[in-house]
N, C-alpha and C positions, 0 to 999 in steps of 0.2 A: 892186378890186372896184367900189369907185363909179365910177373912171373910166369901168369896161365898163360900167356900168348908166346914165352918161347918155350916155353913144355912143348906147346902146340908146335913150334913150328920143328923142335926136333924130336917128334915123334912120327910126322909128316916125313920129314930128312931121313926115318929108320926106313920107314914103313913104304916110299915111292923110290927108295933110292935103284932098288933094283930092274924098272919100268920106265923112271925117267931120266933122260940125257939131263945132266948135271948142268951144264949151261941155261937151257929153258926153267931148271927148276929153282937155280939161281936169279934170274929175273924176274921170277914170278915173286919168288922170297922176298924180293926188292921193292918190287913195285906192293905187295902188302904192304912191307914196312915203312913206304914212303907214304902209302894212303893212310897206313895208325896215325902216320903222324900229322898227316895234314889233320885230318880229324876231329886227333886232339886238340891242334890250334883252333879250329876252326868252333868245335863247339868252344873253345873257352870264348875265342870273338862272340860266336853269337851267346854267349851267358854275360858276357859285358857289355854287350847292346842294349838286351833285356835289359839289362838293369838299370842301366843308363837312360831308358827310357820310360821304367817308371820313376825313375828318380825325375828325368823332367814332368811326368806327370803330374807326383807329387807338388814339387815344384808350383807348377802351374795351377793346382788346387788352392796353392798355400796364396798364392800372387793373387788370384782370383778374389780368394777371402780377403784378403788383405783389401784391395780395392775397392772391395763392396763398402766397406768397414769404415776405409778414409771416406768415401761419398756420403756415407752417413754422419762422420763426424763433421764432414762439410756442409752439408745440410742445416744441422744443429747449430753450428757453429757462425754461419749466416744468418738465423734467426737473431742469436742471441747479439749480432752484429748491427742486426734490422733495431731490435728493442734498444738496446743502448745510444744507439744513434737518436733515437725518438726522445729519450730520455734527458740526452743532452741538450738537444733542441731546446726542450721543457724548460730545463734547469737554466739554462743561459738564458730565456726569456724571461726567466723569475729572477735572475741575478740582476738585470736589467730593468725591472721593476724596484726591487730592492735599490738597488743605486738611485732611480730616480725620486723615491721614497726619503730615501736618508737625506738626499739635498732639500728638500721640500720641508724636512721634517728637521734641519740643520739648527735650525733659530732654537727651538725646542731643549727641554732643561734637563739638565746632564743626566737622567735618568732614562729619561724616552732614548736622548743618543745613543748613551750607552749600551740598552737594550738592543737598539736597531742597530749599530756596530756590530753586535755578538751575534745577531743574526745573521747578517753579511759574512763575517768571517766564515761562520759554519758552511753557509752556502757557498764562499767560496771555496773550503776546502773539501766539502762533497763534489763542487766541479769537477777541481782536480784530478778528486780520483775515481770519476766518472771518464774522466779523459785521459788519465794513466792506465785505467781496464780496457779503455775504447783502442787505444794502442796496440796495447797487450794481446785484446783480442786480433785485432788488423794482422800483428807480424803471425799470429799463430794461423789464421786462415791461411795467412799465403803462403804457410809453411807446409800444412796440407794439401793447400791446392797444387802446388808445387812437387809433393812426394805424389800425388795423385796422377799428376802429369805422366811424372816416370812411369807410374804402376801401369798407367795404361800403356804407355809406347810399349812398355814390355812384354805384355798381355798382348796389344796388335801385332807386334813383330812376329812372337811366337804362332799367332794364330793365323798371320799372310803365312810364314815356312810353313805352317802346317796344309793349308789352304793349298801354295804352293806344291808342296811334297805329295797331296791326294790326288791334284791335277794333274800331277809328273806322272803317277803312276798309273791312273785312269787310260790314257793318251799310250802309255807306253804297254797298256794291258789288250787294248784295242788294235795295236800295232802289230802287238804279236797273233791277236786273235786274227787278225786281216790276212797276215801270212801264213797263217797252217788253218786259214777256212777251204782246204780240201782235204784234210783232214777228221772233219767235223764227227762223221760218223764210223768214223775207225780206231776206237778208243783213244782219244785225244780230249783233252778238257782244259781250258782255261777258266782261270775265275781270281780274284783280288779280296783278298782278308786279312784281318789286320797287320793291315801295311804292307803287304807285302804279294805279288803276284804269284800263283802259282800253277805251274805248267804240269798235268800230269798224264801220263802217257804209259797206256796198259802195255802190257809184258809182249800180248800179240802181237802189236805192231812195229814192235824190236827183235824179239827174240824168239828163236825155236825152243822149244821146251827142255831146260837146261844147258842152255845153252847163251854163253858170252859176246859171238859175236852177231853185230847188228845186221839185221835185214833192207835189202833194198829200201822197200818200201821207208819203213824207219829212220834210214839214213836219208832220205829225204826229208822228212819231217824236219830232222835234227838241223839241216844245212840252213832252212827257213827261220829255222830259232836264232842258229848262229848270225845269219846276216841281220835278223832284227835286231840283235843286240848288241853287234860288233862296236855301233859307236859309242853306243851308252857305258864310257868311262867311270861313272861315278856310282856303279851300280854294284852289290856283293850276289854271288850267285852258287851256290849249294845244288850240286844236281844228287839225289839220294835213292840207296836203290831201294826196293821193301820186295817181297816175296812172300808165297803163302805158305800156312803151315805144314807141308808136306817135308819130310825130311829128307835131307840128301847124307847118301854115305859110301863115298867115295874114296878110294887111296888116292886119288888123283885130282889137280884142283880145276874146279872145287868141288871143297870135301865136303859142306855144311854151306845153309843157307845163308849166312853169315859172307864166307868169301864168294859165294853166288853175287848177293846184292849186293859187294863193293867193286868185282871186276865189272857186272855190269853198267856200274855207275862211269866206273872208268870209262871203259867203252865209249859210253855215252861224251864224257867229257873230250877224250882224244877225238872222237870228229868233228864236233862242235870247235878247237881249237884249229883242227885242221885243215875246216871249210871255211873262217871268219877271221877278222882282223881280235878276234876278243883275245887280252892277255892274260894269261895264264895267274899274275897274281888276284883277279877277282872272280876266281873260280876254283873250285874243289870238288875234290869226290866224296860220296859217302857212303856208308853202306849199314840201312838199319833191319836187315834180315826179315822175319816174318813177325818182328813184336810191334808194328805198328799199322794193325791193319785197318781200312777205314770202312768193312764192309764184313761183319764174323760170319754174315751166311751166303757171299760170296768172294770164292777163293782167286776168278778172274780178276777180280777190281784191287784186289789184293797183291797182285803181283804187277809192279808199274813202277816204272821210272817219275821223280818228281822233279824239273825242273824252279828251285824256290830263289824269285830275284827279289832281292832286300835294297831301298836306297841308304843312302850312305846319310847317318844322321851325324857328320861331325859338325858341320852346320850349326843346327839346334845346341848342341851340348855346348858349342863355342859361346851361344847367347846366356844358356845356362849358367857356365863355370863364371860370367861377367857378373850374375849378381852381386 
C-alpha cells in the first residue's frame, strides 16, 4: 500500500509539476501524507475498540452464564441444606430416644445392653456425619453465595456503564439534533446506532461539485456541530468523506475520488477546529472515496460528509481487564 501511494505521489510530482507552484504542491503532499497517517492510526484505534468490545461482550456472556449457573447450584444447594437439616432434627430426636431407652433398659442382661449400645454407637456415628455434611454443606453454600454476590456486582456495574453510556449518548445525540434543527430539510441527518452517533451531511450543503472548499451555508452547519461538542472531552470523532461513483481525472488535486473525499474531510475538520474549543487529539480525518455507499440508486445521498462520534470505552475495559 505505500509502495502504490508514493508511485502515486511521484507520478502526480512528474505529471503537475509544470502547472503547479511547487510550494502549494508541497502542502498539499503534506497534508495527504499527514491524513495516511492519521488514518492509519485511527483505523487501527477503531479495530481495537472493535475488538475490545466484543471481547467485553463475550465477557459478559460468559459472567451472565456463569451466574445463572451459580443461582442454580444455589438453589440445589439450599434444598439439599433444607433436607439435611430435617434429617438431623430426626436423628437427634431418635438419639434422644435411644439414650432415654438404654437408661430404662440399664438393669437389663448383658445382651439386651449390648445390643442397645451398638445401636447408639451406630446412631451416634451416623449423627456425626450427618453433621460433618451439614457443615460441609453450610461452608460450600456460602462459598457460592459469595462468588454469586461478585457475579452480580459485576454483571450490575457493567450494565449501570452500559446504562450509563446509552444515556450519555441519547442526550448527546438530542443535543446535536437541537442544534442543526434548521437544518433538518437540507440534507443533514442525525441518528444513533450501535453506540455510536452519526452525523451525516450530503455533499450539497458543503460543497460545489468537485469542489474542496465549504459553502456558507455548510459552514454554518459545521460551527453548530463544533459548539455542541466542544465540551464533550471524552468523546472520539472520525469525520469521513465518501463520494459517488463518478470518476475524477485530473493532473491536478484532486486527481481521484479518493483525495476528493479526504481533503473534503479535512475541510470539514479545520472548521470544526477552528470555530470550537474541540482538540485536535479526538479528531481525525478520513477519506473513504465512492466504496462505501449507502444508497446504489442514488448517487446524491452517496456523496456526504459523516460526522461519527464514538464514547470512549476505557472505562468498561478497566472493569473488564479486573476480572
Amino acid at each position: 500500500m505505500k509502495i502504490k501511494t508514493l508511485f502515486g505521489i511521484s507520478m502526480v510530482c512528474i505529471a503537475i509539476s509544470a502547472c503547479v507552484p511547487a510550494k502549494k504542491f508541497k502542502e498539499l503532499a503534506e497534508k495527504e501524507r499527514v491524513c495516511s497517517e492519521e488514518l492509519e492510526k485511527y483505523k487501527r484505534s477503531s479495530l481495537d475498540y472493535e475488538s475490545k468490545a466484543k471481547e467485553y461482550q463475550v465477557l459478559y456472556d460468559v459472567l451472565t452464564k456463569d451466574m445463572n449457573k451459580i443461582k442454580k447450584d444455589t438453589s440445589i444447594l439450599g434444598a439439599r441444606l433444607r433436607d439435611l437439616q430435617r434429617e438431623h432434627k430426626i436423628l437427634l430426636s431418635s438419639h434422644e430416644a435411644l439414650e432415654k431407652s438404654f437408661e430404662t433398659y440399664k438393669s437389663m442382661g448383658a445382651k439386651e445392653t449390648s445390643a442397645l449400645q451398638k445401636q447408639l454407637e451406630a446412631k451416634t456415628i451416623e449423627v456425626q456425619r450427618k453433621s460433618d455434611a451439614l457443615l460441609d454443606l453450610e461452608a460450600e453454600l456460602k462459598s457460592k453465595q459469595k462468588l454469586l454476590e461478585e457475579r452480580e456486582q459485576r454483571v450490575n456495574e457493567l450494565e449501570e456503564m452500559l446504562q450509563r453510556q446509552e444515556a450519555s449518548l441519547k442526550a448527546l445525540k438530542d443535543k446535536v439534533a437541537a442544534a442543526l434543527i434548521g437544518f433538518e430539510n437540507k440534507g443533514l441527518k442525525v441518528e444513533q446506532k450501535n453506540g455510536k452517533i452519526y452525523v451525516s451531511l450530503e455533499a450539497k450543503l458543503l460543497f460545489k461539485s468537485g469542489s474542496t472548499v465549504v459553502e456558507q451555508e455548510g459552514k454554518n452547519a459545521l460551527v453548530e456541530i463544533g459548539k455542541a461538542l466542544e465540551n464533550e472531552k471524552e468523546l472520539e470523532i472520525v469525520v469521513e468523506g465518501h463520494t459517488d461513483t463518478d470518476k475524477l481525472n485530473s493532473t491536478s488535486m484532486p486527481r481521484n475520488n479518493w483525495e476528493l473525499s479526504v481533503l473534503r474531510s479535512t475541510a470539514v475538520v479545520e472548521i470544526l477546529l477552528a470555530n470550537s474549543r474541540m482538540s485536535p487529539n479526538q479528531i481525525m480525518a478520513a477519506g473513504r472515496g465512492e466504496f462505501h455507499p449507502i444508497d446504489p440508486n442514488d448517487k446524491a445521498k452517496n456523496r456526504r460528509i459523516e460526522v461519527i462520534i464514538s464514547p470512549n470505552l476505557d472505562a468498561l475495559f478497566e472493569i473488564i481487564s479486573n476480572n
